[in-house]
Every structure is written in C-alpha cells, then in structure tokens.
MARKOLNU-74795 format. One record per residue (C-alpha): y, z, x; residue number from 0. Coordinates in nm, 3 decimals. Each point is the difference from the previous one (the first is absolute). Layout:
<rovexs>
> Y	Z	X	NUM;
...
</rovexs>
This chain:
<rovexs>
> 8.684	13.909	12.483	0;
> -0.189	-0.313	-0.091	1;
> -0.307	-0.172	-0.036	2;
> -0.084	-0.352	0.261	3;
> -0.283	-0.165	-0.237	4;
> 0.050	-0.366	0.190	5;
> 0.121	-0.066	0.388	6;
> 0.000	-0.357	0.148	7;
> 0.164	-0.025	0.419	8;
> 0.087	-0.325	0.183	9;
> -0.016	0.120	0.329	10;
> -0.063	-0.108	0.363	11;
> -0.418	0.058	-0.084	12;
> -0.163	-0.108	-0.240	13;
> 0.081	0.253	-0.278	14;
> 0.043	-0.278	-0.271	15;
> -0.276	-0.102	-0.272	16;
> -0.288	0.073	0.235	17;
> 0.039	0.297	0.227	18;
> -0.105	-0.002	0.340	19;
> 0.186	0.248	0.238	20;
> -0.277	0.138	0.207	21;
> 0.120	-0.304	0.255	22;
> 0.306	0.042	0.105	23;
> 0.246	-0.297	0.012	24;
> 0.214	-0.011	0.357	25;
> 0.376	-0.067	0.009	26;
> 0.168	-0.365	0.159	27;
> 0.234	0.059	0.187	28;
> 0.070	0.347	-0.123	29;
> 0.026	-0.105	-0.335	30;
> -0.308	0.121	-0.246	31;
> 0.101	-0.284	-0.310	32;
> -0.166	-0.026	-0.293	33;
> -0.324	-0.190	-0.094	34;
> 0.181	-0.192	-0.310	35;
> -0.274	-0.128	-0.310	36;
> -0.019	-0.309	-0.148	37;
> 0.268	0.161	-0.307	38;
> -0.208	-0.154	-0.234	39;
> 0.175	0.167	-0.286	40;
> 0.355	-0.216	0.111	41;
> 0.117	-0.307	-0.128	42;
> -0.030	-0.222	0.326	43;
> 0.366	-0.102	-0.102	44;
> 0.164	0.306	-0.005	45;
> -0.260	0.149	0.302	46;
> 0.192	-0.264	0.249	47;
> 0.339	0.115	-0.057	48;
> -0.114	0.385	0.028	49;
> 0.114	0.160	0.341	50;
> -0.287	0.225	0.112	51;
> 0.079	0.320	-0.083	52;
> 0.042	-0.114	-0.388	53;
> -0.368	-0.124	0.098	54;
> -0.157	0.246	0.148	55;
> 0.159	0.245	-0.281	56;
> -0.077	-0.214	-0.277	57;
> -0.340	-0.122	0.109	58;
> -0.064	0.451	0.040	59;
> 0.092	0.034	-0.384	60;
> -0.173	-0.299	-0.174	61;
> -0.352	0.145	-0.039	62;
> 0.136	0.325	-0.154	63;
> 0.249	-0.208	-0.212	64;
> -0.332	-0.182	-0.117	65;
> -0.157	0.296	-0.081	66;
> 0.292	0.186	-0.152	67;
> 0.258	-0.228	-0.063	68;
> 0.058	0.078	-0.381	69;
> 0.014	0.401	0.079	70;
> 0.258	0.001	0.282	71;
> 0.316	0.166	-0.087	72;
> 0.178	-0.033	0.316	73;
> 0.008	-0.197	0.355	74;
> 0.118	0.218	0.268	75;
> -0.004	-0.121	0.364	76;
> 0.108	0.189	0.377	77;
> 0.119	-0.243	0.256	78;
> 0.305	0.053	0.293	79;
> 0.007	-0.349	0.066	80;
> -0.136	-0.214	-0.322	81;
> 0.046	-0.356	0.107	82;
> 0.196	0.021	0.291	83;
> -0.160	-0.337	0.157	84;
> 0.180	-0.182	-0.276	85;
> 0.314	0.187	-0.009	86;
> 0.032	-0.146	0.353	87;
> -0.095	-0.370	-0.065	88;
> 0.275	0.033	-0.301	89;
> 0.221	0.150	0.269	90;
> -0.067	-0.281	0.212	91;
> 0.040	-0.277	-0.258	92;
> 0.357	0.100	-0.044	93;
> 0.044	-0.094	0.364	94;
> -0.186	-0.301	0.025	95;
> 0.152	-0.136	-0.310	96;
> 0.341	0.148	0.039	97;
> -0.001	0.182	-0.288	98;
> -0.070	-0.333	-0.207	99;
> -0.262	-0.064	-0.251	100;
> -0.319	0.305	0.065	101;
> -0.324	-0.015	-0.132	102;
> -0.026	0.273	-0.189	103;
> -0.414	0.156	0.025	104;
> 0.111	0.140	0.383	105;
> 0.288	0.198	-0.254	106;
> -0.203	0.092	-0.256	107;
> -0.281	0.150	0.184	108;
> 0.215	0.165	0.300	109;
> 0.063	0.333	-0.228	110;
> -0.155	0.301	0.088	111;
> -0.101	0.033	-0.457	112;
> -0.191	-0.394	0.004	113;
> -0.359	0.135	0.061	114;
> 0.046	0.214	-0.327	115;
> 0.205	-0.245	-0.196	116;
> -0.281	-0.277	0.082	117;
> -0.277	0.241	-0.092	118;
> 0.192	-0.001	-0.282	119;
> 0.051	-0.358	-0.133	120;
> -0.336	-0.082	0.117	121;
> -0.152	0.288	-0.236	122;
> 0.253	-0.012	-0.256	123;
> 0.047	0.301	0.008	124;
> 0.372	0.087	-0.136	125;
> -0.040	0.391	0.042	126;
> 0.152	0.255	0.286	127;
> 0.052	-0.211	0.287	128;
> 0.136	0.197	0.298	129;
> -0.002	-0.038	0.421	130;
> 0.052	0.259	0.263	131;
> 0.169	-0.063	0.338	132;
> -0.032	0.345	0.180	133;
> -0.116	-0.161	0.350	134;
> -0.306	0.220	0.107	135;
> -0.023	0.197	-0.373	136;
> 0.014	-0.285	-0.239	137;
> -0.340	0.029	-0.101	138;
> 0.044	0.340	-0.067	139;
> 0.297	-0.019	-0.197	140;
> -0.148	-0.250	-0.206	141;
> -0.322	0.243	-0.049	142;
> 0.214	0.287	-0.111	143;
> 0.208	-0.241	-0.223	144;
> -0.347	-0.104	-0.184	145;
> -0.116	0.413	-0.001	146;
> 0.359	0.078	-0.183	147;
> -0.011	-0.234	-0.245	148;
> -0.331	0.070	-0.089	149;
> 0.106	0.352	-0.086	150;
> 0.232	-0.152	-0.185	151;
> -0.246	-0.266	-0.182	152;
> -0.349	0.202	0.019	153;
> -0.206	-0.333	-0.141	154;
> 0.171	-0.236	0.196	155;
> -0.149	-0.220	0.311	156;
> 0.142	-0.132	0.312	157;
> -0.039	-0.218	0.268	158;
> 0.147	0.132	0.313	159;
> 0.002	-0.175	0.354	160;
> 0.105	0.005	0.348	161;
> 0.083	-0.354	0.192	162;
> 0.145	-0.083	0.333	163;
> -0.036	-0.336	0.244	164;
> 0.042	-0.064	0.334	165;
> 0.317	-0.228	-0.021	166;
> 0.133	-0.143	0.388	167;
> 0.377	0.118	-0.109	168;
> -0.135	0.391	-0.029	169;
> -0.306	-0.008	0.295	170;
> 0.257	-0.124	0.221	171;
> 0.270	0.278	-0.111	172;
> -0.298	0.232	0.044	173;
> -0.095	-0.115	0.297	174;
> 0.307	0.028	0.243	175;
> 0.083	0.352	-0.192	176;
> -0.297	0.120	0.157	177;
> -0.307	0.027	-0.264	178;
> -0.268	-0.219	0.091	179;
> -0.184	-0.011	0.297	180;
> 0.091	-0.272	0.281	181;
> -0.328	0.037	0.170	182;
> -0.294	-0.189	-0.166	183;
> -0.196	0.262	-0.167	184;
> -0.354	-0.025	-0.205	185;
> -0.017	0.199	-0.314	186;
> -0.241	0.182	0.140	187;
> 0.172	0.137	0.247	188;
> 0.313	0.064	-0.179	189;
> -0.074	0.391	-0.044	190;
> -0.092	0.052	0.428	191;
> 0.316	-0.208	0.129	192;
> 0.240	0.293	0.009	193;
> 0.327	-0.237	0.048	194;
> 0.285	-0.035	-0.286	195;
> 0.010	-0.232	-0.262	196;
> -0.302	-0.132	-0.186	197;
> -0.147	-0.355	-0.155	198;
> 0.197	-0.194	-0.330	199;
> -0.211	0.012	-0.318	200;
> 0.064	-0.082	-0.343	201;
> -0.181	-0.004	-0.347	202;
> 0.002	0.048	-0.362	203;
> -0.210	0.299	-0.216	204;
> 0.029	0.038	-0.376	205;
> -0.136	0.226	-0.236	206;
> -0.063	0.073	-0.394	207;
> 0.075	0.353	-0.106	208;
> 0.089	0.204	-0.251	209;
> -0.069	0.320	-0.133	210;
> -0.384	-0.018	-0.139	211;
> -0.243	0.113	0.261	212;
> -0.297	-0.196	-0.241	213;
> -0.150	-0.245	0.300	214;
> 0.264	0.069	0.248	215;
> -0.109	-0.048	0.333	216;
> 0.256	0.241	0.138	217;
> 0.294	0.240	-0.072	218;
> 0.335	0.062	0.174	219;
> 0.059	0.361	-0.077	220;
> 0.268	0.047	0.298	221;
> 0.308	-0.212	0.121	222;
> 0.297	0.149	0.252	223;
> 0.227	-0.172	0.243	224;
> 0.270	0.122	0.240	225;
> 0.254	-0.192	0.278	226;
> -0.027	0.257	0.361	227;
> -0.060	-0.057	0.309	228;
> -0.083	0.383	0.058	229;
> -0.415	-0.006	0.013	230;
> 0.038	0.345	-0.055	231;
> 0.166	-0.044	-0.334	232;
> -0.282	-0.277	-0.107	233;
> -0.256	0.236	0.083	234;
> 0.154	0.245	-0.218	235;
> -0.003	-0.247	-0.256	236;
> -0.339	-0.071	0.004	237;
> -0.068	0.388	-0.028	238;
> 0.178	-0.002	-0.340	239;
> -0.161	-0.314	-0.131	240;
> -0.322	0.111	0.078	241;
> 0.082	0.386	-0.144	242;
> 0.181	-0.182	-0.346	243;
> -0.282	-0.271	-0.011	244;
> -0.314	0.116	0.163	245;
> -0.210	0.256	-0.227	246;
> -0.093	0.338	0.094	247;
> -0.314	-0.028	0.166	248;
> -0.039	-0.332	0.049	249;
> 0.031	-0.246	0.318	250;
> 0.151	-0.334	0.114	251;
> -0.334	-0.238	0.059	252;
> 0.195	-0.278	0.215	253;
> 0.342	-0.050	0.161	254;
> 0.073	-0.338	0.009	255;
> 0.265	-0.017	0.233	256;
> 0.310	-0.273	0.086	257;
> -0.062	0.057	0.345	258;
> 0.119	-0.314	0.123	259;
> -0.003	0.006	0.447	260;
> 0.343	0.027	0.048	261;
> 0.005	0.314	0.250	262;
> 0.360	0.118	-0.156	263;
> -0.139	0.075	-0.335	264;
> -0.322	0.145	0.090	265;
> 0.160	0.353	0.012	266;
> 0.045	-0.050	-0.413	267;
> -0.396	-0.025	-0.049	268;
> -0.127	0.256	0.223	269;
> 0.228	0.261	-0.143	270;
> -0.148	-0.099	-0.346	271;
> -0.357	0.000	0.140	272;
> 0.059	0.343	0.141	273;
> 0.089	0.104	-0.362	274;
> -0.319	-0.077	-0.130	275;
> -0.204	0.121	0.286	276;
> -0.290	-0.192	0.200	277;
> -0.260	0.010	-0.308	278;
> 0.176	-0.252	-0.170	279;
> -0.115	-0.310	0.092	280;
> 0.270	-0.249	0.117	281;
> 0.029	-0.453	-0.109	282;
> 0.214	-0.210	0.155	283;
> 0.109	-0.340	-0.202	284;
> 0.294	-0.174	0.203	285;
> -0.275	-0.159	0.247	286;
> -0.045	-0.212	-0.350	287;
> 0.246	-0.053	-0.131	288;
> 0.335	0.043	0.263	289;
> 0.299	0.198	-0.038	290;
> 0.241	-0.137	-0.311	291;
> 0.229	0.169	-0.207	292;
> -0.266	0.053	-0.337	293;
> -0.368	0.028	0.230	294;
> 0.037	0.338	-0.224	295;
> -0.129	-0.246	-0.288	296;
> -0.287	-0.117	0.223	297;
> -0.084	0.331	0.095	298;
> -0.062	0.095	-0.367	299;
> -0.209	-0.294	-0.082	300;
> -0.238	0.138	0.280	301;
> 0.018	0.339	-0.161	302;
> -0.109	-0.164	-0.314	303;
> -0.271	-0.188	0.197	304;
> -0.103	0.319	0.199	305;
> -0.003	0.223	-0.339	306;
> -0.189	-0.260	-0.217	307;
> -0.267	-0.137	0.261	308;
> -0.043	0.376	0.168	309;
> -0.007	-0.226	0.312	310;
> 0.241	-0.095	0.298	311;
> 0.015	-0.216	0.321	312;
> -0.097	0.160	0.354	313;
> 0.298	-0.126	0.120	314;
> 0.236	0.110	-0.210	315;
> -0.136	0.385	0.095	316;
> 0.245	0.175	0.268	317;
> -0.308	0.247	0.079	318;
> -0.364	0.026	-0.081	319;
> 0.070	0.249	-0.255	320;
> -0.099	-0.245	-0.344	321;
> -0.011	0.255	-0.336	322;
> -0.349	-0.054	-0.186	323;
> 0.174	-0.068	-0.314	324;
> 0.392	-0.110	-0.106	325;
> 0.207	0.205	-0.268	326;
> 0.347	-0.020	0.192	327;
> 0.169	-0.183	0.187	328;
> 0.344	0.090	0.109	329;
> 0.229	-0.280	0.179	330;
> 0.230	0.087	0.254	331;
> 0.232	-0.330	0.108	332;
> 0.300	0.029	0.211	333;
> 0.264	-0.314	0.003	334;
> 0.173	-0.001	0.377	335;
> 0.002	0.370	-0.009	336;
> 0.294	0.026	-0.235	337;
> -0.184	-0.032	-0.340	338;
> -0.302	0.168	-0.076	339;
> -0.235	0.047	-0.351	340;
> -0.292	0.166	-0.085	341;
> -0.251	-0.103	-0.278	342;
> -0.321	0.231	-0.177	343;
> -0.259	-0.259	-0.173	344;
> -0.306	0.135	-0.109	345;
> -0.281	-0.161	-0.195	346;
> 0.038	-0.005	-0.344	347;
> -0.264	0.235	-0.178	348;
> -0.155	-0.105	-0.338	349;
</rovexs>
C-alpha cells in the first residue's frame, strides 16, 4: 500500500529524539500526558500562542519536514478533536467579553484542520493540505487518503499524522459518560483491573511515505475499518483481512493490540486473538500511551520501532511468547467498541 521511510511520536514516554521506552512512564491522575521537547525548530513567538495540540503535532513533523521538506507533496493529518482546548477558551471569551472585541489566536487555532495548516505555513509547503475528523478512525482515514493518492501520483511523497490532546472540556465529557477510570490506577496495572473505563492519553505520530521501498524502514501493505458492535462480525473481519492480506504460507510475527482495561471492550480483542490462535505472540501499547481517539498512530510508530530495531519492551508483551525475529506486525485497535481497524506493516525488504 505504501512505504513508512521516517516516523517521529510525541507521546506520554519518551519516544521523541532519543528513545527510551524500556521504562515505562506512570499516569497522574489517570491522565498519561505527553513529555513535550524544547520545539527547538519554533519561532519562540509564534510557539507561545500555539495551543498544545498544534504543539505536540507540529513539534512530531519538524524533523521529517527538515529532512524532506522540499519532496513533500501533501500534509495529511487524523484528529476527532484538533484543538478543542482553544475552541473552548474562544467559546469562553465570547462570554466574558460579551461578545465584544476577541482575541483572535484562541479562534484561529480551535479548528479541528490548524495542526495541518501550521505544518503548513511553518514548512511552506503550499501542496495537498487535508484533515480527518472520524473520532476513533481518523488516523486511518488519513492513511488510506495518502495510499489512494499515491496510486494516483506513483512518485509522489507524503507526510501523514495522527494528533489528539487531553483538553479539560473533552476529559470531563469523557469522564461522566463513563470512559475513564474513577479509581486511581497505575499503568501497570491497567491490563489486571477488570473494571470499565480506562486512563486519558494523548499524542502526536507522523510519518514519511511514499511508494519506493529504497531505505524504508517499513511497509503498510493492509488497511480495513468497520463501525459494529457484533465481536462476531469483527472477528470475521479480521479473517478476511488476514486471507486478502496475509500470504499463503506465511504468519503474523506480533499482534500489537489496543487492549486498553476497560472490561466492556475486552470481548473485541479476545475474539481477534482467538482468530490468530495462541502461537501468535500478543503486545499491549495503551499502558503507554492511554486510550485517545488516534493511539492507532502511536501504535504504528511502535510497529515501525519493533520492525526496524527487531526488539520490544517486556512490558509491552501480553504473554511470554516474544518471536525471534519481526516481519509483521498486524494492529488490532478498537475505539469504545463501536469503531474498529486493522493494520498489516511489515519490514520493508531491499
């Protein structure tokens, strides 16, 4: 489908610039936030006014824009809730000034399309600029939007992206409706606390890609998506993803599950897991990162990781089961049961 030749996360470990994962980060308060960088690469003047989504997602894409910037064809970014956190200061404003004089950054940044449309001013870049607000399948949409027009455009590049912050306005919404924990709970122990709900997350991955596999770290050779609640239907999904995408003969080296504590969706991954069978080893990645609409983004900069160092994290690892070597990785991710998406990456071969 398409070739993943850079990948840069802001996340809620240390996944930026220099990687460290093997200690994992615990969640405040429920919330797993993200460890922000210096954003060297933003002009300290326009950096202050940025909310921090537009940060986080900016900050992601800067060191592939460095490396690429004059190549990139397109900007295409997932979000449901963009910069939500400054929708509701503008929203706010208009109250406390009685619809008088506003300033107007809080408007500016409070649309779901300002983390691509800063990405690109700050590049430049006057090409394909597009956002996708699908809740829990933005990311994906925005993957398959970059995999069509690349069929379209065979020698073109993209930078694709998922972003989404913790802003009060939506933990608070997310909260009382039921979906994250109200007992304290360490990220360790999210997987063994069989209650509802899990812990708040949020981050920002981007990624290079394109259609040459020459020094690509991975390949995305399968994409579906479906709205059920029926885990008998997902599971009959899967079995036609992996029968379109999976070759004759060969075998799934990792599932890297969305498996996320809440006891209500568990019934979702086990009916996958039972597709596959026990030999397939089994990862875990919410404990990391938390449960936000595009973790699907996170999940495949860890494939990336996992395919290009041959090496994972103990703790990510669901059972003992570890695979001497990676090819494939397929990502299972389910978004409050009702949305649900599937992903093949494999390492790219020379």
């Amino acid at each position: 489908m398409l070739y993943i030749h850079q990948a840069s996360c802001i996340s809620p470990q240390q996944t930026f610039a220099a990687v460290e994962i093997d200690q994992l980060r615990e969640a405040v308060n429920n919330k797993l936030q993200v460890i922000e960088p210096s954003y060297d690469g933003i002009p300290s003047g326009i950096l202050r006014r940025m909310g921090k989504a537009i940060r986080i997602g900016v900050g992601t894409a800067l060191p592939l824009i460095k490396e690429n910037n004059t190549s990139i064809d397109g900007i295409i970014i997932g979000t449901a809730n963009g910069g939500m956190e400054d929708c509701i200061k503008f929203l706010n404003q208009i109250i406390d000034y009685n619809e008088g004089l506003l300033t107007p950054t809080n408007f500016v940044q409070s649309t779901t399309n300002a983390v691509a449309a800063q990405i690109g001013l700050l590049s430049a870049n006057k090409s394909y600029n597009t956002t996708h607000v699908h809740r829990g399948l933005a990311f994906e949409n925005a993957l398959l939007d970059a995999g069509m027009l690349l069929k379209e455009n065979a020698v073109a590049n993209y930078l694709v992206g998922g972003v989404d912050e913790i802003s009060a306005y939506n933990y608070n919404i997310e909260f009382l409706d039921g979906w994250y924990k109200k007992e304290p709970i360490a990220a360790a122990d999210l997987y063994i606390s069989h209650t509802i709900a899990s812990i708040a997350g949020e981050g920002a991955a981007m990624f290079f890609v394109n259609n040459d596999n020459t020094n690509a770290t991975a390949k995305v050779t399968g994409l579906q998506f479906l709205h059920t609640e029926d885990e008998q239907l997902v599971a009959e999904q899967l079995n036609l993803f992996l029968e379109k995408y999976l070759p004759a003969g060969e075998k799934i080296d990792l599932l890297l599950s969305g498996e996320n504590g809440d006891s209500r969706l568990i019934k979702y991954y086990n009916a996958c897991e039972n597709v596959l069978n026990k030999q397939v080893p089994v990862a875990r990645f919410k404990h990391m990162t938390g449960e936000y609409p595009t973790s699907s983004a996170a999940a495949l900069w860890l494939a990336c990781f996992i395919l290009k160092g041959q090496w994972m994290p103990q703790h990510m690892l669901k059972y003992t089961l570890v695979p001497s070597n990676f090819n494939r990785v397929l990502i299972h991710n389910s978004y409050k049961g009702q949305q649900h998406s599937f992903m093949m990456v494999e390492k790219a071969v020379v």
